[in-house]
C-alpha positions as CSV (number, residue, x, y, z in Angstrom):
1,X,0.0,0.0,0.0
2,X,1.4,3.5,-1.0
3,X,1.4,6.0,2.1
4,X,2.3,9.7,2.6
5,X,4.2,11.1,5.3
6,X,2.1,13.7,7.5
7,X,3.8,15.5,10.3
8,X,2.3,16.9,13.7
9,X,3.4,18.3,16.9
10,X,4.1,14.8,18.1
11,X,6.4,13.5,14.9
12,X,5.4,12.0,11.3
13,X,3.2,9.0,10.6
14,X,2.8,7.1,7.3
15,X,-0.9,7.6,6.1
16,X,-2.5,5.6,3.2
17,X,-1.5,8.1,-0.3
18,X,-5.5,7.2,-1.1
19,X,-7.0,8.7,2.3
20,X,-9.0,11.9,2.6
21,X,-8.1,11.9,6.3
22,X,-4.7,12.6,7.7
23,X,-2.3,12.4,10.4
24,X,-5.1,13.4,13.2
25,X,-7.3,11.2,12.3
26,X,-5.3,8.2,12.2
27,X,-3.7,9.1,15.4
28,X,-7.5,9.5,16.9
29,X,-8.2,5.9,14.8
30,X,-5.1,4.5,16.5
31,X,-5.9,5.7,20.0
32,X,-9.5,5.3,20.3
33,X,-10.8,1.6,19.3
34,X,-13.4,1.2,21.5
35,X,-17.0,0.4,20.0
36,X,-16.0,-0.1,16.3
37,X,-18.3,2.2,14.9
38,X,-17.6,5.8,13.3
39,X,-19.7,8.9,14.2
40,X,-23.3,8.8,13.5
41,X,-23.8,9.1,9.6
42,X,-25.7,12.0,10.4
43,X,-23.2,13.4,12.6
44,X,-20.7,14.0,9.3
45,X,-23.2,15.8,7.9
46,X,-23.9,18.1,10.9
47,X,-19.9,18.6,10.6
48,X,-19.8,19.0,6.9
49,X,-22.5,21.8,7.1
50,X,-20.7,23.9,10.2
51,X,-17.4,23.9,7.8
52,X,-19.4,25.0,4.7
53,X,-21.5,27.9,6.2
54,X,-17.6,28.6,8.0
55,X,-16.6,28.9,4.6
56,X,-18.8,30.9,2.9
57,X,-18.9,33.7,5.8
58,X,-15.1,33.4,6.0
59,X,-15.6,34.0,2.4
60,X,-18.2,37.0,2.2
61,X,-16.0,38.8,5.1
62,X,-12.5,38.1,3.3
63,X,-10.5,36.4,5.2
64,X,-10.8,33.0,2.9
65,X,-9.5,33.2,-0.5
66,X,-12.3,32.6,-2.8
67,X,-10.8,29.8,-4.7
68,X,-9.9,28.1,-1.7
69,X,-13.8,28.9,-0.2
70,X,-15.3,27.7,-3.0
71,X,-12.8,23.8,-3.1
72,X,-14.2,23.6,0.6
73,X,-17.5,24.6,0.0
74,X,-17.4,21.6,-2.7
75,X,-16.0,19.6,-0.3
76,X,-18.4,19.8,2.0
77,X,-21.3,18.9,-0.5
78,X,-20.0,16.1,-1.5
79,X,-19.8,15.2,2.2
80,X,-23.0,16.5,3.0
81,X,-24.1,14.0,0.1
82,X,-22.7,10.9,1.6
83,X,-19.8,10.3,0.0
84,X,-16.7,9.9,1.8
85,X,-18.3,8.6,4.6
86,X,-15.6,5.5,4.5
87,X,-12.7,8.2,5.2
88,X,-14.2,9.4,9.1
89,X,-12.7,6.7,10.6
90,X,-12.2,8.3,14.2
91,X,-14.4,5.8,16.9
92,X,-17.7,7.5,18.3
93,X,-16.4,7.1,21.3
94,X,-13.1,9.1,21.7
95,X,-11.2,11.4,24.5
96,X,-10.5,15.1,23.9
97,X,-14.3,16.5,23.9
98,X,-14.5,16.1,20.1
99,X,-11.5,17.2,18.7
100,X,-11.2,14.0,16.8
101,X,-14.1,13.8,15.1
102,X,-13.7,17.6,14.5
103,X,-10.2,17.0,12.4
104,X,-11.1,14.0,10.7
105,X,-13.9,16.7,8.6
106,X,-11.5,18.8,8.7
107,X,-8.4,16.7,7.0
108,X,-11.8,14.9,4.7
109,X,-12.5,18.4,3.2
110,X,-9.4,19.2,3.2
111,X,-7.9,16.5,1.1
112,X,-10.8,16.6,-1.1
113,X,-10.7,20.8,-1.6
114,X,-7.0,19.9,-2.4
115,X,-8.1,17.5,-5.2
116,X,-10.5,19.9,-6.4
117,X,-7.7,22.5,-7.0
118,X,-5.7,20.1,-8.8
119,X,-3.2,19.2,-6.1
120,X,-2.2,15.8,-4.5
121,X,-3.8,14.6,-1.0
122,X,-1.5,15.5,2.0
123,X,-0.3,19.0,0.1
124,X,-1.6,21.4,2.7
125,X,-0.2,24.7,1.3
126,X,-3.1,24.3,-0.7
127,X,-5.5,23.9,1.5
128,X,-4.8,23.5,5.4
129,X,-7.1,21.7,7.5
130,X,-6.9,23.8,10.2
131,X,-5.5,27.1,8.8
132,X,-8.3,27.1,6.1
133,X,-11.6,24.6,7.0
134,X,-11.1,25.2,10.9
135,X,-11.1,28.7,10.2
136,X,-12.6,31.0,13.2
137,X,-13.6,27.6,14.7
138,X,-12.8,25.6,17.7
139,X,-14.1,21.9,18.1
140,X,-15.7,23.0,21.4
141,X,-18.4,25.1,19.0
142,X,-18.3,23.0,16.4
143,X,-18.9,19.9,18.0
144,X,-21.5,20.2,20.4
145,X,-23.2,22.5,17.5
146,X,-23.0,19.7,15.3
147,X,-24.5,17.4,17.9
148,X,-27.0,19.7,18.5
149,X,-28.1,19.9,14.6
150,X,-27.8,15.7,14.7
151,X,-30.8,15.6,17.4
152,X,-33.1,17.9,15.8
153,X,-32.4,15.9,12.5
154,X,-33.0,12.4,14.6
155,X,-36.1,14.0,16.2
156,X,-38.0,14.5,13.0
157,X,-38.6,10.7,11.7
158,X,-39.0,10.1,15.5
159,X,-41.4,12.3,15.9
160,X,-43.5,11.3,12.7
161,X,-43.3,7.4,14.1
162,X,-44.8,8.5,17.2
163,X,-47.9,10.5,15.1
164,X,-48.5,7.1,13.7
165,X,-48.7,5.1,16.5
166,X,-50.8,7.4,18.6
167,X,-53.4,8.0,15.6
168,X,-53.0,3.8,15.5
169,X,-53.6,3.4,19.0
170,X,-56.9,6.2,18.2
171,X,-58.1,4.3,15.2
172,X,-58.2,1.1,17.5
173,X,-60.0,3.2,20.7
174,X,-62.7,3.6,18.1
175,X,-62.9,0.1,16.7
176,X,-63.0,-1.1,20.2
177,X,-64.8,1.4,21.8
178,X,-68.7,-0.5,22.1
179,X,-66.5,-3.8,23.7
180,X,-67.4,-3.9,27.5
181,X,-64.5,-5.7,29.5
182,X,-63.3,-6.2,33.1
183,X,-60.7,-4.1,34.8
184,X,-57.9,-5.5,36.7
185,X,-56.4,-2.9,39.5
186,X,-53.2,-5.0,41.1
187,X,-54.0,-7.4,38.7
188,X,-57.2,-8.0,40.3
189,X,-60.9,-7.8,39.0
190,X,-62.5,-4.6,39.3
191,X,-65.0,-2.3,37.8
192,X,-65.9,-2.8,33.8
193,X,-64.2,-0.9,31.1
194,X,-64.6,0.2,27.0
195,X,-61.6,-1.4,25.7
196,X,-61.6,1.2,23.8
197,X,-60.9,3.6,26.6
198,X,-58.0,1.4,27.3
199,X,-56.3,2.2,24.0
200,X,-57.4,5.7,24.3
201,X,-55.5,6.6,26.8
202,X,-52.5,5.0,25.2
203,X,-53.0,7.2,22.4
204,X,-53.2,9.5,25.1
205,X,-49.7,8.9,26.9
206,X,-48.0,8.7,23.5
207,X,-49.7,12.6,22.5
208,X,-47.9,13.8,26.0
209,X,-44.6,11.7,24.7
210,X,-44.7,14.2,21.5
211,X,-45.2,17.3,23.5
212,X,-42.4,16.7,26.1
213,X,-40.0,16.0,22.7
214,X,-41.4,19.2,20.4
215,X,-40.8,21.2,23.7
216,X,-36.8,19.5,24.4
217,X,-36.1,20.1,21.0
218,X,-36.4,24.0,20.5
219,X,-33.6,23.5,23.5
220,X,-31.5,22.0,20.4
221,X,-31.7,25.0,18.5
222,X,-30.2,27.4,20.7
223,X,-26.3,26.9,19.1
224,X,-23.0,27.9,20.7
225,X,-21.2,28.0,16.9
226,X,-18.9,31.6,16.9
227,X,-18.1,31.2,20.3
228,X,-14.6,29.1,19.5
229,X,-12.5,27.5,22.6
230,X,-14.8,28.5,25.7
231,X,-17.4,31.1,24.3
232,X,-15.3,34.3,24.1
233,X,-15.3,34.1,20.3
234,X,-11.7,34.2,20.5
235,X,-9.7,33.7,16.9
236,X,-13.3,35.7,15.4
237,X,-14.4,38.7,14.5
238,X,-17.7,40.6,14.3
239,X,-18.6,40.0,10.7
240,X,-18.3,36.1,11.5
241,X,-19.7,36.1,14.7
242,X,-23.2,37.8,13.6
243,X,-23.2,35.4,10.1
244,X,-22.6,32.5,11.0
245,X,-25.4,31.0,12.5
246,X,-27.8,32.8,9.8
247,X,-25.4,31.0,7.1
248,X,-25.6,27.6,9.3
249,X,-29.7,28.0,9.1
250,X,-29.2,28.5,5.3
251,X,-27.4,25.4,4.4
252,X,-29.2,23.4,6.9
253,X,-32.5,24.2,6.6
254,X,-32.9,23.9,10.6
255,X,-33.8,26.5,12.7
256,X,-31.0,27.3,15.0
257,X,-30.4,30.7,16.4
258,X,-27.2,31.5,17.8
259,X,-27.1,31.0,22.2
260,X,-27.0,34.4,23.8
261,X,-24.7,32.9,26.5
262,X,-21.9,31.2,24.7
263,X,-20.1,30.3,27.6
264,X,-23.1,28.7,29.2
265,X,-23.7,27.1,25.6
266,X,-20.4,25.9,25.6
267,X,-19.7,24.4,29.1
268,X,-23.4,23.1,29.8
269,X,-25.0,19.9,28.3
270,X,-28.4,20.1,30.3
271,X,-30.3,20.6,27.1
272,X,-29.1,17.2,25.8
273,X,-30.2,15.6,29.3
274,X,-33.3,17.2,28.9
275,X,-33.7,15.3,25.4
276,X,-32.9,12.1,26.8
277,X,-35.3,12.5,29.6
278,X,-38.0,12.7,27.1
279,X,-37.3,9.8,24.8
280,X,-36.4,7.9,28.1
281,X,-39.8,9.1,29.3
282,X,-41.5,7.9,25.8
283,X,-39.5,4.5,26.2
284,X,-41.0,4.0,29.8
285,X,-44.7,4.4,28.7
286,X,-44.2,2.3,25.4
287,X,-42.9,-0.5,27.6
288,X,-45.8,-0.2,30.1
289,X,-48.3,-0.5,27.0
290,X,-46.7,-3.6,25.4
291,X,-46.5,-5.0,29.0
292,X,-50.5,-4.5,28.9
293,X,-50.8,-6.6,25.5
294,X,-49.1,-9.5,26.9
295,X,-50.9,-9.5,29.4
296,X,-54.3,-8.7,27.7
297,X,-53.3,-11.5,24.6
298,X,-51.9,-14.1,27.6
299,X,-53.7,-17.3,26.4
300,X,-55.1,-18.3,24.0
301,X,-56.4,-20.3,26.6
302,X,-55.3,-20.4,30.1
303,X,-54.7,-16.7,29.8
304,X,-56.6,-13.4,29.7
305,X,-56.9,-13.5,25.8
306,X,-59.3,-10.1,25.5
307,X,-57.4,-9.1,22.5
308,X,-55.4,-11.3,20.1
309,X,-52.0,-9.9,18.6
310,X,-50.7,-10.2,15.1
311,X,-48.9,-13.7,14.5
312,X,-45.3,-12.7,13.8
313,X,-43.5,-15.9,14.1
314,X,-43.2,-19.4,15.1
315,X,-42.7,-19.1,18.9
316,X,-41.1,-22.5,19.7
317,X,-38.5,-24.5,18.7
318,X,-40.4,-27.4,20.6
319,X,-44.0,-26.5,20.5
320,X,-45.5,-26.6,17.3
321,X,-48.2,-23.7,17.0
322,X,-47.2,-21.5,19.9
323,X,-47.4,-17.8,19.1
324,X,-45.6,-15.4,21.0
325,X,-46.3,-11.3,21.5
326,X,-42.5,-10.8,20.1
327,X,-43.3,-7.2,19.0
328,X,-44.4,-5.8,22.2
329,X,-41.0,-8.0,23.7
330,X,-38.9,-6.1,21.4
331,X,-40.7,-3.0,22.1
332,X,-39.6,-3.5,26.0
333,X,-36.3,-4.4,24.9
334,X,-35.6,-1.4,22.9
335,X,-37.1,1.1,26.3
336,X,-34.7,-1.1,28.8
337,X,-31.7,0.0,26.1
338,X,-32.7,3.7,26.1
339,X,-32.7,3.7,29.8
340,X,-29.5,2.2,30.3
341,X,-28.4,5.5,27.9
342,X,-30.2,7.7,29.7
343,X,-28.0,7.0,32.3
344,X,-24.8,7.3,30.5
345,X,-26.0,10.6,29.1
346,X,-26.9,12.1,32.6
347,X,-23.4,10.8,34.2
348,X,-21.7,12.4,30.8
349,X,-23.8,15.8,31.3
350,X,-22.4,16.1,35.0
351,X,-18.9,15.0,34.7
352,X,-18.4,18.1,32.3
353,X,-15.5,20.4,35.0
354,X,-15.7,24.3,34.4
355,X,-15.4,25.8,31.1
356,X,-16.0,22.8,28.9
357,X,-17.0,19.2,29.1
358,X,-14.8,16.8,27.7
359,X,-17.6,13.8,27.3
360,X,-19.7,14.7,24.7
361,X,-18.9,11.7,22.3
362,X,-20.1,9.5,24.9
363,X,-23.3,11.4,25.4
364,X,-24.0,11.9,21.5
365,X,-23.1,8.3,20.6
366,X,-26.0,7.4,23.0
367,X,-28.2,9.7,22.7
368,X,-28.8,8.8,18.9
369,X,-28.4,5.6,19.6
370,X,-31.6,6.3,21.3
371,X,-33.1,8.4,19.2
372,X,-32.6,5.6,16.3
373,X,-34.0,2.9,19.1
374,X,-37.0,4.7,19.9
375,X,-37.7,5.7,16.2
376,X,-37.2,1.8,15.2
377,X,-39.4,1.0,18.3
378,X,-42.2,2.7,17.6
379,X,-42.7,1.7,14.1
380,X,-42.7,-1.5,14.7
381,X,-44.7,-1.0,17.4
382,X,-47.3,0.7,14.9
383,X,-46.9,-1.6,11.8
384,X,-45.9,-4.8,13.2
385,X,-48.4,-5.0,16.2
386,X,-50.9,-2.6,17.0
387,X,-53.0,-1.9,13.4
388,X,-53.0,-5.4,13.2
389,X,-54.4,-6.0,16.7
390,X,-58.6,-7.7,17.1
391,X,-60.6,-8.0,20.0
392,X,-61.9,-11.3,21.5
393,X,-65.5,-9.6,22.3
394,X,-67.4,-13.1,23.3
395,X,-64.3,-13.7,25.9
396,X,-64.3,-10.1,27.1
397,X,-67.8,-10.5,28.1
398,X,-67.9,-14.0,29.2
399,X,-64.9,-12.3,31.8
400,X,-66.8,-9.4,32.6
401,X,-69.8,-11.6,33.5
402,X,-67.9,-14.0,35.9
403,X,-66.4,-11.5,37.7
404,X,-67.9,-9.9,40.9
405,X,-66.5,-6.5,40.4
406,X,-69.6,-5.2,39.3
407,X,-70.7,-5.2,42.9
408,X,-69.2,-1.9,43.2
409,X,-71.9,-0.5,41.9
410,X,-74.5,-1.7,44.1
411,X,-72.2,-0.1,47.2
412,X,-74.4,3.6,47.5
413,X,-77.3,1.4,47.5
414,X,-77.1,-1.4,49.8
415,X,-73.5,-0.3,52.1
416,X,-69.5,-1.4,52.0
417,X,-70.2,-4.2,53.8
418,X,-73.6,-5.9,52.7
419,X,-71.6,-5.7,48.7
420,X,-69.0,-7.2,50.5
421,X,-70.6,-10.1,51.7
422,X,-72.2,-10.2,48.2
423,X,-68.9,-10.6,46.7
424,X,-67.7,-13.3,48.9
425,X,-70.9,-15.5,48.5
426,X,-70.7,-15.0,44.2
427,X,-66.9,-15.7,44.3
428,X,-67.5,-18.9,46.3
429,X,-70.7,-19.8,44.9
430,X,-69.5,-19.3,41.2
431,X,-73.2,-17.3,40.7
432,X,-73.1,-13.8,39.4
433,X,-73.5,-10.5,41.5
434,X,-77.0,-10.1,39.5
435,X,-78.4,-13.2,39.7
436,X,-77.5,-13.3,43.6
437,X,-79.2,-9.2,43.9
438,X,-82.2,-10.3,42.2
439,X,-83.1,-13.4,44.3
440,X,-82.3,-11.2,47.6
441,X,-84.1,-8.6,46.1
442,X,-82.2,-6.1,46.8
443,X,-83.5,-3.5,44.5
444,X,-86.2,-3.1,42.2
445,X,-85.7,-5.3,38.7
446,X,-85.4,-1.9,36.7
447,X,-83.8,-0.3,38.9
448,X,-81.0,-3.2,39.4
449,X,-80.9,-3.8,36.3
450,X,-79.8,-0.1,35.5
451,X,-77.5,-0.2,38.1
452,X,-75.5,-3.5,37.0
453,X,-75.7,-2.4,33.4
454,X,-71.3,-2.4,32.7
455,X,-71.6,-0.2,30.0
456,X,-73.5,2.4,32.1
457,X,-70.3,1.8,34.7
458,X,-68.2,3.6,31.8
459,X,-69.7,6.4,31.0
460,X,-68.4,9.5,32.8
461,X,-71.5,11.2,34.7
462,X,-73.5,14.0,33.1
């Protein structure tokens, strides 16, 4: 294999004659092999698009040469549309608060500007990676401003996964909504149900999941890009620091405004712990509602079986024709995940010491790692499971029927205790609460009747 010699501060290292990257990213490639995986794919984008709006105010106020502005700008499209992707070969996870990650784009573009101009790769008098692409930047604005553009770009299919499975969960509150069934409180009987209701307020708890995300991420578009090493703008000037963000919005197409605290911007990561504490939040209610279709598809049999789930699979190696809820056990899965990088990312968030924190590629590889979960998660959730899921009306009313919790509405009429003792004798008697109130006599036949009608029990008072 042909190699170039690159040079740093450290000495010279011989770097493949064919790579876009150079001598800091191999030395980053070298020192940090840890997960085996690159940045996020979106991630280089984010980058690509900080060093081409850098370039074109650089650019517009002078201080890049336009030939060289317009090889970089180049650069950076190409990047931006995925080629070159094979050349960031820095691990996600990686010391030095991004300055890795931030010199792999920067020796990428470089090499590729250099091309552009007619030179060879590694021939930096060209175009220098950091004298020229790194221009009035630091990694501790670009990074965390890249990281910042990654979530709201990770948000948006998220986002749109979680419309569908809430107006899914709605469609099937509708279709269920005239089915009368028996509640369980402590897994226990209780008082009837529409099991309709039951899926509208999981439609419900995934609408306050969307919220709590739409509100964390117009905390991503507050950026800390122009305020260089610690938020001083140091390196800058005023041209610069008042276009940057306006040219970042233009190639991006998100709506980031620039922080009006870039130190704060640059040494806190709350926001990003605020983003996880909503997807974590999202992942603890999903889990919670697939728990609820096991239980509610537990059978066919010996089990609850009010609702049947989509067959997915063979559910045995052993036992022929056994059919197991694998959707809402991947769904559970997927939320135990996220909460394990909730975790990382709150322990990341805190261990940041005063003017900058040096964890961030911990906290951004697991944060999108949980925006991609969740997003995967819920559309599978939606596709794979719930749209597809029927009610088992004759069993929910042959339950409802059996159970004595429909004594509970005989209790303003006849006392706590005489419902009590009607209870006990229909539970050990195996007759129903009605049957039992009618031959006591407890109320008149019409009256009774109204009173033990379950679907009545439903319906709010008006």
């Amino acid at each position: 294999m042909k190699t170039r010699s690159e040079s740093d501060s450290l000495g010279s290292l011989a770097v493949p004659a064919r790579a876009y990257y150079g001598i800091q990213s191999l030395r980053g490639s070298q020192n940090f092999s840890i997960t085996g995986r690159a940045i996020h794919p979106q991630l280089i984008i984010s980058l690509a698009q900080v060093k081409k709006a850098a370039a074109m105010v650089n650019r517009e106020t002078g201080r890049l040469e336009t030939g060289i502005a317009g090889a970089v700008i180049a650069a950076c499209d190409e990047v931006i549309a995925g080629r070159l992707r094979d050349q960031f070969i820095v691990d996600a996870i990686q010391g030095g608060a991004g300055t890795s990650a931030n010199m792999n784009a920067n020796e990428v573009i470089a090499n590729r500007a250099i091309e552009l101009l007619g030179g060879v790769k590694g021939d930096y008098g060209l175009v220098h990676p950091n004298d020229h692409v790194n221009m009035c930047q630091s990694t501790n604005d670009v990074f965390p401003t890249a990281g910042r553009m990654t979530v709201l770009k990770l948000l948006a299919p998220l986002e749109e996964e979680l419309e569908r499975l809430g107006e899914a969960f709605r469609q099937k509150a509708a279709e269920f909504d005239d089915v009368v069934k028996k509640v369980r409180t402590q897994l226990k009987d209780a008082v009837p149900i529409r099991l309709g209701q039951s899926f509208r307020a999981y439609a419900a708890a995934v609408s306050r999941d969307l919220g709590r995300l739409k509100k964390a991420e117009a905390v991503m578009t507050q950026v800390n890009l122009g305020g260089t090493a610690i938020g001083t703008a140091v390196n800058t000037d005023p041209g610069y620091l008042r276009k940057i963000v306006p040219a970042l919005r233009e190639v991006s197409g998100l709506p980031v405004t620039q922080s009006r605290d870039l130190i704060d911007a640059t040494q806190n990561l709350d926001g990003f712990v605020e983003v996880s504490g909503a997807i974590k939040t999202c992942a603890v209610n999903l889990s919670k509602i697939a728990n609820d279709l096991r239980l509610l598809s537990s059978g066919p049999k010996t089990g609850l079986a009010e609702i049947t789930l989509p067959a997915r699979q063979n559910g045995s190696s052993i036992m022929p024709g056994k059919i197991n809820p694998v959707i809402p056990e991947a769904v559970s899965q997927a939320a135990f995940y996220i909460i394990g990088n909730d975790l990382t990312v709150t322990l990341a968030a805190e261990a940041g010491q005063l003017e900058l924190n040096a964890f961030e590629p911990v906290l951004f590889h697991n944060l999108f790692e949980s925006l991609d979960t969740l997003r995967g998660a819920a559309a599978t959730f939606t596709e794979n499971c719930v749209l597809g899921i029927a009610a088992n009306r004759r069993r929910c009313r042959e339950l409802l029927e059996q159970s004595a919790g429909t004594v509970t509405a005989l209790t303003p009429y006849i006392g706590y205790q005489r419902a009590g003792q009607l209870a006990k004798l229909s539970l050990s008697s195996g007759r129903s609460v009605r049957s039992l109130a009618e031959e006591q006599r407890l109320l008149d036949p019409a009256r009774l009747a109204e009173v033990l009608d379950p679907a009545k029990m439903t319906c709010l008072p008006s």
